[in-house]
C-alpha positions in Angstrom: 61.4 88.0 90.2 60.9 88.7 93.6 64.4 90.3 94.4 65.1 93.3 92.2 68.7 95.0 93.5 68.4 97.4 90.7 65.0 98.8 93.1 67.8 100.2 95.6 69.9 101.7 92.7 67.1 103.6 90.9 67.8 106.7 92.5 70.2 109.1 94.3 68.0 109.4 97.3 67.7 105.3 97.5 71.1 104.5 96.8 71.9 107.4 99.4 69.7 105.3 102.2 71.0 101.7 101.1 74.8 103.4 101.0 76.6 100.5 103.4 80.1 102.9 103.4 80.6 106.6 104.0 83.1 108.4 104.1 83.5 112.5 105.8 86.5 114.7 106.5 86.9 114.0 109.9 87.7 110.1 109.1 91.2 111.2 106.9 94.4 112.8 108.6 96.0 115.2 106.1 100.0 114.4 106.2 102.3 117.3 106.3 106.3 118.3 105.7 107.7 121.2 107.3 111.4 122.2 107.1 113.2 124.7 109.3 113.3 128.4 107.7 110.8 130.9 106.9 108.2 131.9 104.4 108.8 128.9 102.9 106.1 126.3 100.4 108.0 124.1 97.9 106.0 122.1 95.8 107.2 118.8 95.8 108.0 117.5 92.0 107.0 113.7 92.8 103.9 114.1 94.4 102.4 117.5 92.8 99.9 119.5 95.4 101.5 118.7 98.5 104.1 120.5 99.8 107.2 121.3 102.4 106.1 123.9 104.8 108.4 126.2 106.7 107.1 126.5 110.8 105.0 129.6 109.8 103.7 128.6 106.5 102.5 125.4 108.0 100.2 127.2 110.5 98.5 128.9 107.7 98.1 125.8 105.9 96.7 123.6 109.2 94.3 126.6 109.8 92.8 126.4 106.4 92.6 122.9 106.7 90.9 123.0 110.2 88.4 125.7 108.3 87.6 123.0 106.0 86.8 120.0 109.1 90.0 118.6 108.5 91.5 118.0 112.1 93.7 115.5 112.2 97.3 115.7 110.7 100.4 114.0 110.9 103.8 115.8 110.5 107.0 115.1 108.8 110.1 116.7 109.2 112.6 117.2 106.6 116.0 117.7 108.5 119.1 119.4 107.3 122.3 116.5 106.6 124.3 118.8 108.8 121.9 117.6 112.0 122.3 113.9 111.0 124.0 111.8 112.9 123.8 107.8 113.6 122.3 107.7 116.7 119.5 110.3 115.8 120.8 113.1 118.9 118.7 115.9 116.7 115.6 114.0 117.5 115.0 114.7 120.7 117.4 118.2 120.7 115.9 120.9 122.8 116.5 123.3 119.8 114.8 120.4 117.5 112.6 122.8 115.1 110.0 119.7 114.5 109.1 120.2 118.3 108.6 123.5 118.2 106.7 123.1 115.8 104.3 120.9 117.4 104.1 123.3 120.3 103.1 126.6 118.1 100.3 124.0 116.2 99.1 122.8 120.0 98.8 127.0 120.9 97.1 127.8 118.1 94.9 125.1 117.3 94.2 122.8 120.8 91.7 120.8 118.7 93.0 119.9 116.4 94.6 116.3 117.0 99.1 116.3 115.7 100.5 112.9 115.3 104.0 112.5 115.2 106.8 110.4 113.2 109.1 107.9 115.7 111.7 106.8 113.7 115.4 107.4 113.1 115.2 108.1 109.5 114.8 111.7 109.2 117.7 112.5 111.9 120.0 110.0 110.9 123.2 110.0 109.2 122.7 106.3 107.5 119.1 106.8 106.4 117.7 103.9 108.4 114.8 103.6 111.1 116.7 102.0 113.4 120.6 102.1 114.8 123.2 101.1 112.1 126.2 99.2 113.1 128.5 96.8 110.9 125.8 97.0 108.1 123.2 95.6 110.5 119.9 97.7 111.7 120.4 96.8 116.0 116.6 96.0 116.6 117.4 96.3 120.8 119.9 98.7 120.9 117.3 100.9 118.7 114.5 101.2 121.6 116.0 103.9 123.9 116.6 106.3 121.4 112.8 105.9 120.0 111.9 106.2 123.3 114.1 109.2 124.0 112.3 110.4 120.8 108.9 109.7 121.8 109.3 111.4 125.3 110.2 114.6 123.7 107.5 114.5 121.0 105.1 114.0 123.7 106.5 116.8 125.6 106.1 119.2 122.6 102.5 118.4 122.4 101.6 115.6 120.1 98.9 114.2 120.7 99.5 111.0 119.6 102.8 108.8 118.2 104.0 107.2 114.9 106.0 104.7 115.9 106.9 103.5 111.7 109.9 102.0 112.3 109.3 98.5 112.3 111.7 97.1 115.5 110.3 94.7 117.3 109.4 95.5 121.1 109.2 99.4 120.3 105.6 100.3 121.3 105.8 98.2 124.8 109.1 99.9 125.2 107.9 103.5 124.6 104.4 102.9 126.2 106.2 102.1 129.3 108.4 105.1 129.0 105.7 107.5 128.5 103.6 106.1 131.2 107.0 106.2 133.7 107.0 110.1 133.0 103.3 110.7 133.3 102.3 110.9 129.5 99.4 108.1 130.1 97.0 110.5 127.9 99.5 110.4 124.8 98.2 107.9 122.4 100.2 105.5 119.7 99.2 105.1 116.4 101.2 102.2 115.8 102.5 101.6 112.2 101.4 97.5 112.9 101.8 96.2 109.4 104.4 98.7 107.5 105.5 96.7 103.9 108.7 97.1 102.5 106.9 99.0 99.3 108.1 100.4 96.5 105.2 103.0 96.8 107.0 105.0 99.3 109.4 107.1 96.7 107.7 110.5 96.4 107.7 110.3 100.4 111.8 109.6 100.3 112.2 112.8 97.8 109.8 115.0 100.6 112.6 114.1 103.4 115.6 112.9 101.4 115.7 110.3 103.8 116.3 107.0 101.4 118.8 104.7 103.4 122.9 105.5 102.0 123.2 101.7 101.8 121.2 98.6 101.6 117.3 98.1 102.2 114.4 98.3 104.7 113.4 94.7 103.9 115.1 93.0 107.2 112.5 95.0 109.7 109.4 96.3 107.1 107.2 93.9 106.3 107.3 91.3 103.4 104.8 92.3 100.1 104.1 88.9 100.3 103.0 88.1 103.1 99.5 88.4 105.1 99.2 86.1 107.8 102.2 88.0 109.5 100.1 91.2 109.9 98.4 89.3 112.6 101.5 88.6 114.3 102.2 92.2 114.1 99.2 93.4 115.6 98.8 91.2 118.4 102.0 92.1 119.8 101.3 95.7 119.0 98.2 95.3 121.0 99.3 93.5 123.9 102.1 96.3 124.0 99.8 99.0 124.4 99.0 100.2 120.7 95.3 103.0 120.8 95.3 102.7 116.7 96.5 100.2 114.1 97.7 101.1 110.7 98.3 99.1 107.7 100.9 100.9 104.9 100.2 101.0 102.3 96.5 101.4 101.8 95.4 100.3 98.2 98.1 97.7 97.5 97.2 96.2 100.9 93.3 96.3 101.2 93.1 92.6 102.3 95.4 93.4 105.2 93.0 96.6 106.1 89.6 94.1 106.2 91.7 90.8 108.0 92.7 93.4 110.9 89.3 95.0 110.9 87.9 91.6 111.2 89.7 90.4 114.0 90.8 93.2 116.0 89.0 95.6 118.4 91.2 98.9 118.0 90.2 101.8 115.2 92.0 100.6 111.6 94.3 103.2 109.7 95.7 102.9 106.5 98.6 105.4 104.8 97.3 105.9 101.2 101.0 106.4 100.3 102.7 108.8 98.3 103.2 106.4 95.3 99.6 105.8 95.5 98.6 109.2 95.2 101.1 110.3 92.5 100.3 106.8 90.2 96.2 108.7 90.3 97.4 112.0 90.0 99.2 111.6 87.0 96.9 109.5 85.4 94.6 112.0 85.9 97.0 114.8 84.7 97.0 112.9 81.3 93.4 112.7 80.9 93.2 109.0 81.4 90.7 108.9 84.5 88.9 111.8 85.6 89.9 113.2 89.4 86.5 114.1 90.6 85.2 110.4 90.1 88.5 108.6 90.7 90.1 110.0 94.0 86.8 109.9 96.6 86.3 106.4 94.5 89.9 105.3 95.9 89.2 106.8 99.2 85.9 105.3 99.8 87.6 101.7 98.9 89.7 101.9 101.2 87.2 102.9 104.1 85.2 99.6 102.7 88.0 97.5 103.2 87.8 98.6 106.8 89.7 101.9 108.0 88.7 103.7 110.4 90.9 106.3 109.6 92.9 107.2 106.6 95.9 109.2 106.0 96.0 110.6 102.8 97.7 113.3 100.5 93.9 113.9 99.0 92.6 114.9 102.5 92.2 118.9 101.7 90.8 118.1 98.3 88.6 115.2 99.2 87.2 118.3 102.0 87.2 120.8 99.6 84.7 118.9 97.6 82.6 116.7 99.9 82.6 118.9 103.0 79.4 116.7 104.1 81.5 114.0 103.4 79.9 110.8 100.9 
């Protein structure tokens, strides 16, 4: 036999060299919740280790991330029902706590890179991303207020947006509005192929932001479905789109390669809550082993083809591999 594989297997310093995938800290973005308040860190039940931050809490959490070469997060907030209405006003509120937020991170830690959320959910009254009216999610009449949104995120600091809403014509329509108001450096980190999941339900319990009524099926995408991702992206990248995301990560790893594959813009994909919690609890009964399995899952999902991952396994993945795999 004149082709032996096994030759590059035989040891760790070999398999190290022939290694075709690696993975490091600075490739994941560590997701984040923060509620208005103080001296606050609730554990979230559904998805065990991650938790809601209050605005001084999360600084001490980002800053022991940053100490471990994490530097790349993406915050959540979880808004009061009292702020909710249906066209999302708290959003882009002066007094909005989720902005100043981002401006205390932005002081304290100007390397590190904050993405935001753009989508109506967390602010509004009917638990949709986009404008409710009659029972039907307006895809147009949705825009302005992302884009209202948007300019006040960008404002506040963030150094890049989420659009995760899933209307069609949002990132054109807030590209152009950042760029009319001289936010050309503020980057979008467009949510291209979002999947009406049923992976997303520790996330929902983090911002009690499930919809009052109905689904998200008519604007995220369908499970069953591929070929429309492409569809997806090329609109989102003639629109202006710096980053493409597929959600979820694992369920959707064909998704992640076919838009690695034909694409030129850096790949993310949102290892979802569900995703996490599924591992974690199999772990938590002793039926895989969290050491092997987590960086396992994470480094399958970089194969597939991510550039970037988001992940709720970020500070533990750092805390183990700080040289990265």
């Amino acid at each position: 036999m004149l082709r032996r594989p096994r030759r590059n297997r035989q040891s760790a310093a070999i398999r190290g060299m022939a290694a075709e995938t690696h993975l490091h800290p600075r490739h994941l973005i560590f997701p984040q919740f923060v509620l208005d308040g103080s001296n606050i860190r609730s554990e979230i039940h559904s998805l065990p280790g991650i938790y809601r931050f209050s605005p001084d809490t999360l600084l001490g959490e980002i800053e022991a991330c940053m100490n471990l070469g994490i530097t790349n997060f993406v915050v959540f907030p979880a808004v009061a029902d009292q702020l909710k209405d249906r066209t999302a006003t708290y959003s882009y509120a002066s007094d909005n706590f989720y902005l100043k937020v981002a401006r205390e991170v932005k002081k304290r830690f100007p390397e590190c890179c904050l993405i935001s959320d753009v989508a109506m959910d967390p602010y509004s009254s009917d638990g949709h991303d986009g404008l409710v009216r009659d029972g039907e999610i307006l895809n147009d009449d949705t825009l302005p207020i992302l884009a209202s949104m948007s300019l006040a995120q960008a404002e506040a600091g963030f150094d890049m947006l989420g659009p995760s809403d899933m209307m069609d014509g949002r990132i054109g329509y807030i590209r152009q509005a950042l760029d009319e108001q001289g936010f050309t450096q503020t980057g979008i980190l467009a949510y291209t192929a979002k999947y009406a999941s049923a992976m997303y339900g520790p996330f929902r319990d983090a911002l009690d932001s499930a919809p009052k009524s109905g689904d998200k099926k008519s604007y995220q995408m369908n499970p069953a479905n591929k070929r429309e991702a492409l569809v997806e992206a090329e609109l989102d990248v003639s629109e202006g789109a710096d980053i493409l995301m597929v959600k979820p990560a694992l369920h959707y790893l064909d998704v992640i390669h076919l838009l690695k594959e034909n694409f030129e813009q850096p790949i993310a994909a949102y290892h979802v809550s569900g995703e996490c919690a599924m591992l974690r609890a199999a772990c938590n009964n002793g039926w895989l082993d969290f050491e092997r399995a987590m960086p396992e899952t994470l480094l399958s999902i970089r194969r597939a083809g991510a550039d970037v991952i988001l992940t709720y396994f970020a500070k533990e993945f750092a805390m183990r591999f700080p040289h990265g795999i």
